[in-house]
C-alpha positions as CSV (number, residue, x, y, z in Angstrom):
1,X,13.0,-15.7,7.6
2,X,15.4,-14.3,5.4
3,X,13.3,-11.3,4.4
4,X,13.2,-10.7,8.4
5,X,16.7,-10.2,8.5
6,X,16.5,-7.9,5.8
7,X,13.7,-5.9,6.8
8,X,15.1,-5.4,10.5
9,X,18.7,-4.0,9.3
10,X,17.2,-1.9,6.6
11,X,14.6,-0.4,9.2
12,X,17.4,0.0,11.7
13,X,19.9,1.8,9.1
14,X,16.8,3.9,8.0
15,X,15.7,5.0,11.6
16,X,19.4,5.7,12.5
17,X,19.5,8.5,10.2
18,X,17.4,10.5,12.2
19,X,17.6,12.2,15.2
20,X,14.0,11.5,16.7
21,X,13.3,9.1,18.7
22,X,11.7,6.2,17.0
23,X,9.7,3.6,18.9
24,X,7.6,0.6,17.4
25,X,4.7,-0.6,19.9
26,X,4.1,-4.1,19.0
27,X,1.5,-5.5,21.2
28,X,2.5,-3.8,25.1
29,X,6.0,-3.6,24.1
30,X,7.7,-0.7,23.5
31,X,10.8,-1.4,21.0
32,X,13.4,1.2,20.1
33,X,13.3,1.0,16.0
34,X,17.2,1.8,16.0
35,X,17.8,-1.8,17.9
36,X,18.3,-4.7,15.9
37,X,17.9,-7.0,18.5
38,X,15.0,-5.7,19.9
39,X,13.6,-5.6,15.9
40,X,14.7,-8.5,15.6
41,X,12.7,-10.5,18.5
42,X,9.5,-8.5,17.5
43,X,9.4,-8.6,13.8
44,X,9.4,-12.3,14.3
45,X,6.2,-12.3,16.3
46,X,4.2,-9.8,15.4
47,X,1.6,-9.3,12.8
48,X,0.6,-5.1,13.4
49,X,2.5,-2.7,15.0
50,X,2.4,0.8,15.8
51,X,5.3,3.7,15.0
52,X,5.5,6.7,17.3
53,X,8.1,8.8,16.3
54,X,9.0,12.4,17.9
55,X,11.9,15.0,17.6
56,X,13.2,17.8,14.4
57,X,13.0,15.3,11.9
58,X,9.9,13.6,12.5
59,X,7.9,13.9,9.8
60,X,11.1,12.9,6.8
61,X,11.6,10.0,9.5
62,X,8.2,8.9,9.8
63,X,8.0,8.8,5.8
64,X,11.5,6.8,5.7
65,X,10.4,4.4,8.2
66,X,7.1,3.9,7.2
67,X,8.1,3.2,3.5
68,X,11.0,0.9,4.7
69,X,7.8,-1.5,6.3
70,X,5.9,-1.2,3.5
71,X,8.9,-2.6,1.0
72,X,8.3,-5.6,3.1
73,X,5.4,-6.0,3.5
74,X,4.8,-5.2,7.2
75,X,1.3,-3.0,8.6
76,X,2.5,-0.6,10.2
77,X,0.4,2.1,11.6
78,X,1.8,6.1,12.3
79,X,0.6,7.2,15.4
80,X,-0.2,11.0,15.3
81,X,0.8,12.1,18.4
């Protein structure tokens, strides 16, 4: 679980930088990617997930989010919106 752990504080730190709104949709819930704890309880139990991101910055913080998933090994899919 350790990589977990890692992977929810780095994603968190990484989406905090921006100013968009961030949102993972991991099955039909809708998680802010700036929450630890609501990283935390998803990341555990979910295998795809979807990022919808939207504000200034959306494009550097899809990229920085994206490649923060990848690191570990998590699918994550960018929804264009």
């Amino acid at each position: 679980m350790a990589t977990n752990n890692e992977a929810v504080v780095e994603i968190a730190q990484t989406a905090g930088k921006y100013t968009s709104s961030i949102v993972l949709q991991a099955d039909n819930k809708y998680i802010d990617v700036k929450s630890i704890l609501g990283l935390f309880t998803t990341l555990v139990n979910t295998k795809s997930y979807e990022l919808h991101v939207h504000g200034p910055d959306a494009e550097e913080a899809k990229a920085a989010v994206a490649e923060v998933f990848a690191k570990h090994g998590l699918d994550v899919k960018i929804v264009a919106e």
